[in-house]
C-alpha positions in Angstrom: 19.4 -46.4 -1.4 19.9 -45.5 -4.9 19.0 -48.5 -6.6 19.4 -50.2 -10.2 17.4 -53.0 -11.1 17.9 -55.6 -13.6 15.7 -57.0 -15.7 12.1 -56.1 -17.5 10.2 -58.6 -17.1 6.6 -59.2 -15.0 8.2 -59.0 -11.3 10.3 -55.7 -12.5 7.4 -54.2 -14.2 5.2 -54.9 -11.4 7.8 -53.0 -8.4 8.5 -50.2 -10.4 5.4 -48.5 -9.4 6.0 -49.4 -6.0 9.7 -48.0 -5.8 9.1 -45.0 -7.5 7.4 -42.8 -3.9 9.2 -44.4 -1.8 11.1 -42.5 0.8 14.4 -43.6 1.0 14.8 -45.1 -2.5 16.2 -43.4 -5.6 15.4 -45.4 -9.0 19.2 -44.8 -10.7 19.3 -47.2 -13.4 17.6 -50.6 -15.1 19.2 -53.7 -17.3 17.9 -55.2 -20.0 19.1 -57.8 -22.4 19.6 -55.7 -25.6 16.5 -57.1 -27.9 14.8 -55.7 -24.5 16.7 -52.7 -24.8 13.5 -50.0 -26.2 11.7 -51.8 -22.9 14.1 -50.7 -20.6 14.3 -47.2 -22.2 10.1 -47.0 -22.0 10.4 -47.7 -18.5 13.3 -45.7 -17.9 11.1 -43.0 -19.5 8.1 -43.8 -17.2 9.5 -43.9 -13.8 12.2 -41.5 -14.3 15.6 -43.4 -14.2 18.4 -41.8 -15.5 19.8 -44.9 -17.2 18.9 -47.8 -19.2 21.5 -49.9 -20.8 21.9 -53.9 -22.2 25.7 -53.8 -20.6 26.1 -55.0 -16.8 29.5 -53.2 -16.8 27.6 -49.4 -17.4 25.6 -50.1 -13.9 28.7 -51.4 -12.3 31.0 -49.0 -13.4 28.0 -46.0 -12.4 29.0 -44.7 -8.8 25.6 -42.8 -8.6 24.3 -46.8 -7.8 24.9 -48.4 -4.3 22.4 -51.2 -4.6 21.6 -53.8 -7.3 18.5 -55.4 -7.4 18.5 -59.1 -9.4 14.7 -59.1 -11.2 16.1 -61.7 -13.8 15.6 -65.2 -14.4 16.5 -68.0 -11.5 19.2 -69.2 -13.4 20.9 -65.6 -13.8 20.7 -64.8 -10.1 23.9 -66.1 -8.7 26.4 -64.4 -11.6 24.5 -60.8 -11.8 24.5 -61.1 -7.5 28.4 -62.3 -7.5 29.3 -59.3 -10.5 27.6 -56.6 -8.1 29.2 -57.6 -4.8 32.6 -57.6 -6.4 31.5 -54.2 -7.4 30.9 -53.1 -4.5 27.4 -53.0 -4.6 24.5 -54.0 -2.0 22.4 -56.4 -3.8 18.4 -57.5 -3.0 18.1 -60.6 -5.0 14.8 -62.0 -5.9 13.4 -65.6 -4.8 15.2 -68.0 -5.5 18.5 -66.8 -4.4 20.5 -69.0 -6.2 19.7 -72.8 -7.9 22.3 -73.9 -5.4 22.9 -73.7 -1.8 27.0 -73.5 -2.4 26.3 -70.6 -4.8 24.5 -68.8 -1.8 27.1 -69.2 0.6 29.7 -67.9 -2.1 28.2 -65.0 -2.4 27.3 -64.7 1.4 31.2 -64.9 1.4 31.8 -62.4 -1.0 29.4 -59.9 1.0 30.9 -60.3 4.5 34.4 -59.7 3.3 33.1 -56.4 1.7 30.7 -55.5 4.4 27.9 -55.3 2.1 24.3 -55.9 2.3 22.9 -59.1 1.0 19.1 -59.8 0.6 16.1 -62.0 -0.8 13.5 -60.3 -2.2 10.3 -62.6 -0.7 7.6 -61.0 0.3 6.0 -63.4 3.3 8.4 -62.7 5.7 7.7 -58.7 5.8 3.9 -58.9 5.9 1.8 -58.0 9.1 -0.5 -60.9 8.3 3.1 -63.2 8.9 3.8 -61.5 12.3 0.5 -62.2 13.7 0.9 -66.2 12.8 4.1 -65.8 14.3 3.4 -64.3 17.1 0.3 -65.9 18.1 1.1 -69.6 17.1 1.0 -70.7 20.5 -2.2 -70.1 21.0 -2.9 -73.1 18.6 -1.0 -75.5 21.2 1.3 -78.2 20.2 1.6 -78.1 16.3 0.3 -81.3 14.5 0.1 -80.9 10.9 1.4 -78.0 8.1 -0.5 -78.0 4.9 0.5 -75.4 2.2 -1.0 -75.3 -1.4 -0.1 -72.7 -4.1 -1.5 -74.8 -7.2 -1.8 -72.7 -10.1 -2.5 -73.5 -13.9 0.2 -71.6 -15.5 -0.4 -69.8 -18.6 2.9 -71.7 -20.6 1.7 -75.1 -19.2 -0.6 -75.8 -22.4 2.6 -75.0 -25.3 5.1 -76.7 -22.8 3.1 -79.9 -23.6 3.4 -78.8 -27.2 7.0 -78.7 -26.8 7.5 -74.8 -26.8 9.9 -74.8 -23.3 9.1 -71.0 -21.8 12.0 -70.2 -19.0 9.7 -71.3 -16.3 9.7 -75.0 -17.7 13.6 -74.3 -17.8 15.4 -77.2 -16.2 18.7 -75.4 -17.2 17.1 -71.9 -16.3 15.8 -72.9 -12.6 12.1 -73.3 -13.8 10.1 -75.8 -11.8 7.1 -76.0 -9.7 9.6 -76.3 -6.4 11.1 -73.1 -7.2 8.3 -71.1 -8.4 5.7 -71.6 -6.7 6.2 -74.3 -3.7 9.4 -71.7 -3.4 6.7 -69.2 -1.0 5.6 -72.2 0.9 9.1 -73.4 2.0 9.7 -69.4 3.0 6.2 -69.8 5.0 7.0 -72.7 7.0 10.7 -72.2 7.5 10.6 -68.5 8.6 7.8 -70.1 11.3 9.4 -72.8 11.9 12.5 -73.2 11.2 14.5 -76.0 9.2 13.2 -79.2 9.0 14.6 -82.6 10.6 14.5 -84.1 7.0 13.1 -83.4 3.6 11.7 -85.6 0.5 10.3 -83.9 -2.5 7.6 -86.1 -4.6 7.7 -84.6 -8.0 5.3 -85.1 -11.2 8.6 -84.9 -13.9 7.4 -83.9 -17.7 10.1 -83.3 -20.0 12.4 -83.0 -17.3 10.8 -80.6 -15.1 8.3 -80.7 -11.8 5.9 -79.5 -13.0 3.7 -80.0 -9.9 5.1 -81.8 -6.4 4.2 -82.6 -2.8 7.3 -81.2 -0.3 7.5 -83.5 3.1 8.9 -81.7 6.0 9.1 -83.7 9.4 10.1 -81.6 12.0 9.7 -84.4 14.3 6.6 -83.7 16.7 4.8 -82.6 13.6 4.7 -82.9 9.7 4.2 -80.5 7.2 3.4 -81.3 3.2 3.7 -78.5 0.5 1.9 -78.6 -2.9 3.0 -76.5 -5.8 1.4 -77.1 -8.8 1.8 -75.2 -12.2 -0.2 -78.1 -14.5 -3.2 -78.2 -12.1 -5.0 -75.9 -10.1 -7.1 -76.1 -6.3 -7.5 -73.8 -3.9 -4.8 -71.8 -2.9 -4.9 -72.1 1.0 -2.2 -73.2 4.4 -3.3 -74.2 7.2 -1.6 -74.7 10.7 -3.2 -77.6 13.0 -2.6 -77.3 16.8 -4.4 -79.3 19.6 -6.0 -76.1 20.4 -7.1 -74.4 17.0 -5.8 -73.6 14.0 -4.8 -70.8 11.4 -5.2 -70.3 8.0 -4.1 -68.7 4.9 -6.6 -67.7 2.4 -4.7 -67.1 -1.2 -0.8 -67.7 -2.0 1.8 -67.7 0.4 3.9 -65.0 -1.3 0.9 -62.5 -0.5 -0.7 -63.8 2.5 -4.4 -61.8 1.3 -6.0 -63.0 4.7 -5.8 -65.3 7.2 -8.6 -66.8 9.8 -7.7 -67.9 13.5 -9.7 -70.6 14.7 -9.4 -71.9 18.5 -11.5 -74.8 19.8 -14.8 -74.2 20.9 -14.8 -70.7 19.3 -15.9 -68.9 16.6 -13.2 -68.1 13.6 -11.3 -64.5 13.3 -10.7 -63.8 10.2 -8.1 -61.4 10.0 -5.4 -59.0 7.5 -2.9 -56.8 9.2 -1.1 -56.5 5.8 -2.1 -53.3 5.6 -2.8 -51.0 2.2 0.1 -51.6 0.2 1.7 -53.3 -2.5 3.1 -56.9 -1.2 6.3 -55.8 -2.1 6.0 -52.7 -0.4 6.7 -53.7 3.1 9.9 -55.8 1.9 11.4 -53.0 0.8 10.6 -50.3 3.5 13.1 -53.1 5.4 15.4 -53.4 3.2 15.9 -49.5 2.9 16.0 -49.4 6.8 18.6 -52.3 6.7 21.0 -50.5 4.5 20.6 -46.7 5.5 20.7 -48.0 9.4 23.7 -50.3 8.7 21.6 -52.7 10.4 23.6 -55.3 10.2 22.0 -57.7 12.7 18.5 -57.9 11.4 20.4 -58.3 7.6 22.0 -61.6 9.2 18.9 -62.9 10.3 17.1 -62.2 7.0 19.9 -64.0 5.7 20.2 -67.0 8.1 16.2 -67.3 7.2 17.7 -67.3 3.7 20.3 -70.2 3.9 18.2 -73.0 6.0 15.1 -72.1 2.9 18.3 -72.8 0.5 19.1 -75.8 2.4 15.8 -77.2 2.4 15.7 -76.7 -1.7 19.1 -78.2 -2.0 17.5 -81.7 0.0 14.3 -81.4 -2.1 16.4 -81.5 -5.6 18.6 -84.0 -4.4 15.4 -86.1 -3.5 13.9 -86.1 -6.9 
């Protein structure tokens, strides 16, 4: 995979590290908007990429790049995704895929014409800690009740209320509770259990934004709630009730840190089979497989995973 990526913000600045000694994966080139520019060039500069540039069209036009990888903001996703697959490039596209479900299955038609790779960047579903809940989650019976909460005071929350609107208070930029944070939850539940039977999203609106909300999933024999908060904060912890036990996630969703099985009668496991790395390490290590394996069939799950979480946001907006 030789990869560009786009972008210089947190989540760029945080995978760089991550990308750079991994086998499979050659760091070509990186975007920036151009007051970003001496950014990009420091990073370029510190992880060895060949090419920094403020203009799309140099990273489309650069043959030595086969995959794009969208680290920009939510609202940017969809054009930067749609650019690159006319281009001719596999793209990996950061959580949320697009702000709309329509603009996801554009570009998932754009991709299967060309035969290229399309995939989310989101962390949960690659993790061993996610496996083992999968894989052991009927040991905990018939399912009765999903709780997720990622509540976390965000940093911009205190000169939002002043009126200063950062990106991730953005209604026009995709900011939002739902999509930021509750975003992992939705990913969490639907990649365990698939999509819901219906979906109502109760929202705390400030100046146009959720800036906190409770997500109600009935999946008919059971009910699951997720809470994503940026203007409060609690305990960041899932839990999955069964009439036999249950299991629980200890920290966000998007990182899974640990997780505790707990069956009736019996004392509590706590467990992490994430292993060493980075979160975003295992993610990756799949998508590199996907594309040098031409493994088609495990990218069209990833993606099908993909399209029912973009459905579920699409019923949650509509329900504010």
């Amino acid at each position: 995979m030789k990869l560009a990526l786009l972008g210089t913000g947190m989540i760029v600045s945080e995978v760089l590290p991550v990308l750079r000694d991994m086998n499979g994966i050659e760091l070509v080139a990186i975007l920036s908007t151009p007051r970003s520019i001496e950014k990009a060039k420091s990073l370029a500069a510190e992880y060895g990429l060949p090419q920094a540039t403020s203009h799309y069209e140099d990273i489309l036009a650069n043959p030595q790049v086969d995959t794009v990888y969208v680290g920009t903001p939510n609202h940017t996703h969809y054009d930067y995704a749609k650019q690159a697959l006319l281009a001719g490039k596999h793209v990996i596209c950061e959580k949320p895929f697009t702000l709309l479900a329509e603009e996801l299955e554009d570009l998932v038609r754009i991709a299967e014409e060309k035969k290229l790779f399309l995939l989310e960047a989101i962390t949960n579903q690659y993790l061993g800690n996610f496996r083992f809940i999968k894989e052991n989650l009927d040991k905990l019976g018939d399912i009765k009740i999903v709780s997720c909460n990622y509540s976390q005071y965000s940093s911009r929350y205190d000169a939002f209320k002043r009126g200063e609107i950062a990106p991730a208070f953005n209604p026009e930029m995709g900011g939002g509770a739902l999509r930021d944070l509750n975003i992992y939850n939705i990913h969490l539940v639907v990649g365990l259990f698939g999509q819901p039977q219906s979906v109502q999203y109760l929202a705390n609106m400030e100046r146009g934004i959720d800036t906190s909300g409770m997500l109600v999933m009935d999946y008919g024999a059971f009910k699951c709630v997720c809470i994503g908060a940026k203007d409060c904060a609690a305990e960041i912890k899932s839990t999955i009730q069964g009439d036999k036990g249950s299991m629980s996630v200890f920290g966000s969703t998007g990182a899974m840190p640990a997780i505790n099985l707990q069956l009736n009668g019996q004392e509590g496991q706590d467990l992490d089979l994430n292993g060493p790395h980075h979160r975003m390490y295992d993610e990756f290590v799949a998508f590199e497989q996907m594309i040098s394996g031409q493994d088609y069939a495990r990218a069209q799950a990833a993606l099908d995973h993909s399209r029912a979480v973009m459905q579920v946001l699409d019923q949650a907006v509509k329900s504010m």
